[in-house]
N, CA, C and O of each residue as an XYZ file, in Angstrom:
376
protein
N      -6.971     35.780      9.664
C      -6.936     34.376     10.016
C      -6.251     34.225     11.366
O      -5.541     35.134     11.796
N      -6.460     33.024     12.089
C      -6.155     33.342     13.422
C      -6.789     31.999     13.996
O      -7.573     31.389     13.268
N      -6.447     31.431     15.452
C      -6.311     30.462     16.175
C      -8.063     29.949     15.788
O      -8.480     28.806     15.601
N      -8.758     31.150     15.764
C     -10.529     30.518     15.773
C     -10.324     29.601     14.264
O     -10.599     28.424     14.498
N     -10.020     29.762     13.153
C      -9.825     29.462     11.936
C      -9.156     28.167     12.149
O      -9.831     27.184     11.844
N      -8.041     27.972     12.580
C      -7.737     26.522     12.811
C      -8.625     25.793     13.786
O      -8.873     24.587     13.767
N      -9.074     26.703     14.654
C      -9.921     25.450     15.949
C     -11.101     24.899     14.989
O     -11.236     23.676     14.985
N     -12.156     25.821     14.005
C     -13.097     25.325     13.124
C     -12.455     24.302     12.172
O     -13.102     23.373     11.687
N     -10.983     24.545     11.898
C     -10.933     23.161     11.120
C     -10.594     21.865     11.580
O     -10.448     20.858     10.887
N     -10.476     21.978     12.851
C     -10.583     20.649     13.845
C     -11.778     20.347     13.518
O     -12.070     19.459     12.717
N     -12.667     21.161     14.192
C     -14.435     20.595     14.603
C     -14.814     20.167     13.258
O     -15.264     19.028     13.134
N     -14.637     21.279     11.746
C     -15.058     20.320     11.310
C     -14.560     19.174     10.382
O     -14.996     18.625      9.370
N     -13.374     19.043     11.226
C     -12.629     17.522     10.305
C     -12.089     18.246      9.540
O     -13.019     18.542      8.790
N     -11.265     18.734      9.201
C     -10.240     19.208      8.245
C      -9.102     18.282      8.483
O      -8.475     17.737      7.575
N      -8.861     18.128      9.800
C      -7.424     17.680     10.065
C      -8.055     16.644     11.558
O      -8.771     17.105     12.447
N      -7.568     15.255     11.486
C      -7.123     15.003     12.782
C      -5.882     14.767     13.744
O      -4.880     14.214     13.292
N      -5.939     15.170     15.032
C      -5.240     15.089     15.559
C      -4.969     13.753     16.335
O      -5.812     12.893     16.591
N      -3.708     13.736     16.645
C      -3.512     12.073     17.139
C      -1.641     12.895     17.892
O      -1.064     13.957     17.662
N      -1.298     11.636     18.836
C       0.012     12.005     19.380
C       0.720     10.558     18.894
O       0.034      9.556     18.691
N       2.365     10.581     18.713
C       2.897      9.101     18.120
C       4.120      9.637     18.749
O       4.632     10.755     18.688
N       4.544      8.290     19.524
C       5.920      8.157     19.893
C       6.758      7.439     19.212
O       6.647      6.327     18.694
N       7.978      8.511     19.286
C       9.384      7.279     18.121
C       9.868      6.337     18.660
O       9.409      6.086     19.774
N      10.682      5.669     18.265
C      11.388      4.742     18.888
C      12.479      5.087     20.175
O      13.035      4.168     20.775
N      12.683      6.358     20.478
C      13.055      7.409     21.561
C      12.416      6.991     22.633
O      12.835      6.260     23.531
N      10.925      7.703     22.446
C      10.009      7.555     23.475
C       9.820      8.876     23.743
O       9.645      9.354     24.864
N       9.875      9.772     22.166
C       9.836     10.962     22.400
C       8.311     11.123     21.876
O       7.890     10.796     20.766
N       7.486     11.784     23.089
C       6.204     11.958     21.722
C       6.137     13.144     21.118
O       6.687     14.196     21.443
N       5.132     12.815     19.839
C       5.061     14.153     19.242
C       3.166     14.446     18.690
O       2.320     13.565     18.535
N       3.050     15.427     18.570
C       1.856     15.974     18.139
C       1.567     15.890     17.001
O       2.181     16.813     16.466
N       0.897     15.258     16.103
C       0.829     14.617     14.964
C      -0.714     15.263     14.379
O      -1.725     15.108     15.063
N      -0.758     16.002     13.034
C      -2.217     16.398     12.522
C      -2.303     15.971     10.650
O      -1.663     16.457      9.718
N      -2.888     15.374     10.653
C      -3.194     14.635      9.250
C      -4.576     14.912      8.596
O      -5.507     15.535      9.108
N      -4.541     14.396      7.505
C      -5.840     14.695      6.723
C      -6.967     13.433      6.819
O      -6.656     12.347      6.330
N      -7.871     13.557      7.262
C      -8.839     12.480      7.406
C      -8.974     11.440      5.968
O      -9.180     11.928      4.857
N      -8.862     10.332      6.142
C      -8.696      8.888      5.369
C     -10.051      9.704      4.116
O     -10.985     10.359      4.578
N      -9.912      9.523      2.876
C     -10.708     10.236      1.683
C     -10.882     11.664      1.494
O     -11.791     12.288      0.947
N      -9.561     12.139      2.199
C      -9.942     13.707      2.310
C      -9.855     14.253      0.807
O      -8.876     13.899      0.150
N     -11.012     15.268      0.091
C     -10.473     15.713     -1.401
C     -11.029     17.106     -1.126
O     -11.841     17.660     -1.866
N     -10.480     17.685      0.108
C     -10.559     19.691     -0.208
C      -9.137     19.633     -0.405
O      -8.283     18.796     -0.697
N      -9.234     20.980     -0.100
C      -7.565     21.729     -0.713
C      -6.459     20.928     -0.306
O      -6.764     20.301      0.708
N      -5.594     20.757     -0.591
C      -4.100     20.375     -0.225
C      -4.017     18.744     -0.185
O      -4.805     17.803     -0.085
N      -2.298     18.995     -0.351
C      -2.507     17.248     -0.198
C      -3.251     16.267      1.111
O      -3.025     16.496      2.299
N      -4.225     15.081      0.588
C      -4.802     14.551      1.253
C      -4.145     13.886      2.468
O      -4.607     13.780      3.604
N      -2.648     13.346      1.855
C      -1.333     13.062      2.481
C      -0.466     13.483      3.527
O       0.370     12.894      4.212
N      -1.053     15.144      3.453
C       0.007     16.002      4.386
C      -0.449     15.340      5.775
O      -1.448     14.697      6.097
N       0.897     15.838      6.582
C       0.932     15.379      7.893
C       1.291     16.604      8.440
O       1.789     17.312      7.565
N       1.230     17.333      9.894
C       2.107     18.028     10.268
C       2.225     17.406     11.556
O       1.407     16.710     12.158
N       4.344     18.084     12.143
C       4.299     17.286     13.485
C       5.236     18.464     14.210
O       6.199     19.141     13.853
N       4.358     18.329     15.534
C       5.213     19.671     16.393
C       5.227     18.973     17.902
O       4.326     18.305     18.410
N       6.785     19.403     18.582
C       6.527     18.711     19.430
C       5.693     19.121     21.095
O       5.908     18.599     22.189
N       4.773     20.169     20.750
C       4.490     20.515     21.664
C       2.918     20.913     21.269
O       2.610     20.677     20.101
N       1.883     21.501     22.142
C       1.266     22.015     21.517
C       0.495     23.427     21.029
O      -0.493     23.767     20.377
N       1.641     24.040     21.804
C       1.516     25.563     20.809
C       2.331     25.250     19.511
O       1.896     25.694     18.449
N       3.310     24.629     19.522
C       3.760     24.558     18.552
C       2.811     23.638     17.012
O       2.960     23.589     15.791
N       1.954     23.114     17.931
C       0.810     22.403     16.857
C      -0.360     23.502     16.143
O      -0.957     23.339     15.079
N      -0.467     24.676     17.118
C      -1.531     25.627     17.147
C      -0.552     26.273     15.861
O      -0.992     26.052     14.733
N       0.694     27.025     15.953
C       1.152     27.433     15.072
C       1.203     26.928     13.462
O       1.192     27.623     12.446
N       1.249     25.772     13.573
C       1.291     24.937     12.056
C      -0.230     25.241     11.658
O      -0.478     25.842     10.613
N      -1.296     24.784     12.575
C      -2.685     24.981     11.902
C      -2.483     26.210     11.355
O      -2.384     26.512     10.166
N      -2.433     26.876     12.307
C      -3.006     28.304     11.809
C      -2.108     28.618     10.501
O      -2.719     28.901      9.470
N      -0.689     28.587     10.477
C      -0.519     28.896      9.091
C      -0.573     27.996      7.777
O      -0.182     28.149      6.619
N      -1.284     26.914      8.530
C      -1.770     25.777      7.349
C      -2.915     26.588      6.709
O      -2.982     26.896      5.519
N      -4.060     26.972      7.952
C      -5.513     27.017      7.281
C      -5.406     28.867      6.461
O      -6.314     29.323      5.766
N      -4.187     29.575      6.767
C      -3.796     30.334      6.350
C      -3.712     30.297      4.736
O      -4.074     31.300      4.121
N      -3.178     29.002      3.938
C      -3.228     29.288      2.848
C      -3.984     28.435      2.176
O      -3.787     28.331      0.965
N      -5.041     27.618      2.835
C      -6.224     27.073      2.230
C      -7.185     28.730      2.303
O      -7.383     29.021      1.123
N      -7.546     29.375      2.835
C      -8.141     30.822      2.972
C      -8.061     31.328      1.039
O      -7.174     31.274      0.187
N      -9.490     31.789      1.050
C      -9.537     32.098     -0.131
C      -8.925     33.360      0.055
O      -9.019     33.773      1.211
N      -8.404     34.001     -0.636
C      -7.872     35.141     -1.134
C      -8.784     36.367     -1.274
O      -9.561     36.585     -2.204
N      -8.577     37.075     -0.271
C      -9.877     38.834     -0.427
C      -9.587     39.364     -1.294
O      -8.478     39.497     -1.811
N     -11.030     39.923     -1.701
C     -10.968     40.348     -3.208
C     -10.436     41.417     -3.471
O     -10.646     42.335     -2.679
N      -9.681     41.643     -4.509
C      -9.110     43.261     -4.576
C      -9.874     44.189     -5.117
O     -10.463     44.165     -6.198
N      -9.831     45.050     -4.265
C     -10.066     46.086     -5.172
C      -9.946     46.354     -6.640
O      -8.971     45.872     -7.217
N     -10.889     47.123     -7.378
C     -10.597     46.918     -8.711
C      -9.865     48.592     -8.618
O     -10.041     49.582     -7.908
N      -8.841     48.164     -9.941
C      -7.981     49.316    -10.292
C      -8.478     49.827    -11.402
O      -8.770     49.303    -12.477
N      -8.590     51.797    -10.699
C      -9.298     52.582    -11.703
C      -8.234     53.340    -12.598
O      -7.030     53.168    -12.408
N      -8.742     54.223    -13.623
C      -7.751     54.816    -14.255
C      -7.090     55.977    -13.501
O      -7.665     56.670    -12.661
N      -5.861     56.106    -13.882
C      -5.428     57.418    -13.337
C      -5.962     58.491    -13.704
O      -5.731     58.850    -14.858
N      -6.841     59.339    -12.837
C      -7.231     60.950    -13.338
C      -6.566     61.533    -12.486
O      -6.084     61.323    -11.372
N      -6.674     62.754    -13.660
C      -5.944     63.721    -12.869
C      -4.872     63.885    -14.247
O      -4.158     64.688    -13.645
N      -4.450     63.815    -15.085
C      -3.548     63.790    -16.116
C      -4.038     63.941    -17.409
O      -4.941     63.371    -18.022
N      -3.046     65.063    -17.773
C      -3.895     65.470    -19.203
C      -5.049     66.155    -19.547
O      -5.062     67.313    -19.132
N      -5.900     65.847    -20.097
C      -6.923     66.457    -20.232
C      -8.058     66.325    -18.661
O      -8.944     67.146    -18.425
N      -7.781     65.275    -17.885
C      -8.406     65.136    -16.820
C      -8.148     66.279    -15.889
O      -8.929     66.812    -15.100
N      -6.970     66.531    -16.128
C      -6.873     68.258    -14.884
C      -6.538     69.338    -15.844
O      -5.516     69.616    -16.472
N      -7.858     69.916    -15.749
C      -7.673     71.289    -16.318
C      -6.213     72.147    -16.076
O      -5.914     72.657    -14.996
N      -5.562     72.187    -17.026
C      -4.722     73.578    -17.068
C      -3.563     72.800    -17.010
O      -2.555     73.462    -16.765
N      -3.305     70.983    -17.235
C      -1.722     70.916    -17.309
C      -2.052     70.539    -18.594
O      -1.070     69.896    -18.965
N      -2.856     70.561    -19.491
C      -3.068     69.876    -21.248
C      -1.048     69.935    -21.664
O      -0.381     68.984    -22.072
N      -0.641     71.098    -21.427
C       0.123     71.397    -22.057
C       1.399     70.141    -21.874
O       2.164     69.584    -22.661
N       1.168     70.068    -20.527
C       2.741     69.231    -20.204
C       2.386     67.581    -20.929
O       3.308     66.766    -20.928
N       1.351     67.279    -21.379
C       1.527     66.053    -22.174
C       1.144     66.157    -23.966
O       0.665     65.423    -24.831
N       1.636     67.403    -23.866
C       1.392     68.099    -25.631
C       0.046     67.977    -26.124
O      -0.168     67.203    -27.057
N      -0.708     68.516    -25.711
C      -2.247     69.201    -25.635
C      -2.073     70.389    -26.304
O      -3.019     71.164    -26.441
């Protein structure tokens, strides 16, 4: 996962971006979930960084854990033990 992964969830609406100043007059970089959003995560979330690498960083480890999960490998039996390797039968009382 990586910067291309968040830029696709700009384009396609995952999140919009918008900038909002406080009562400071400090602005900040503001990314929210589009008004009826119902994919992963709260529809609610906001994130705010005040710069914008620092905005690039939040996507990316946002769209980081919307990312389905790679599949594991399936776990085989242990060979090699016991009757599986000739000539240790003995050390598991064979």
């Amino acid at each position: 996962m990586g910067i291309e992964d968040a830029l696709t969830a700009l384009l396609q609406g995952r999140w919009t971006l918008t900038t909002e100043t406080d009562d400071d007059g400090v602005a900040k970089i503001v990314a929210y979930r589009p008004v009826g959003w119902t994919g992963p995560g709260d529809p609610h979330e906001r994130l705010e960084a005040d710069d914008t690498q620092g905005m690039w960083s939040l996507l990316v480890r946002r769209e980081d854990l919307d990312a389905p999960e790679p599949p594991r490998p399936e776990v085989s039996r242990m060979r090699g033990i016991g009757k599986d390797l000739p000539g240790l039968g003995w050390a598991v009382g064979d």
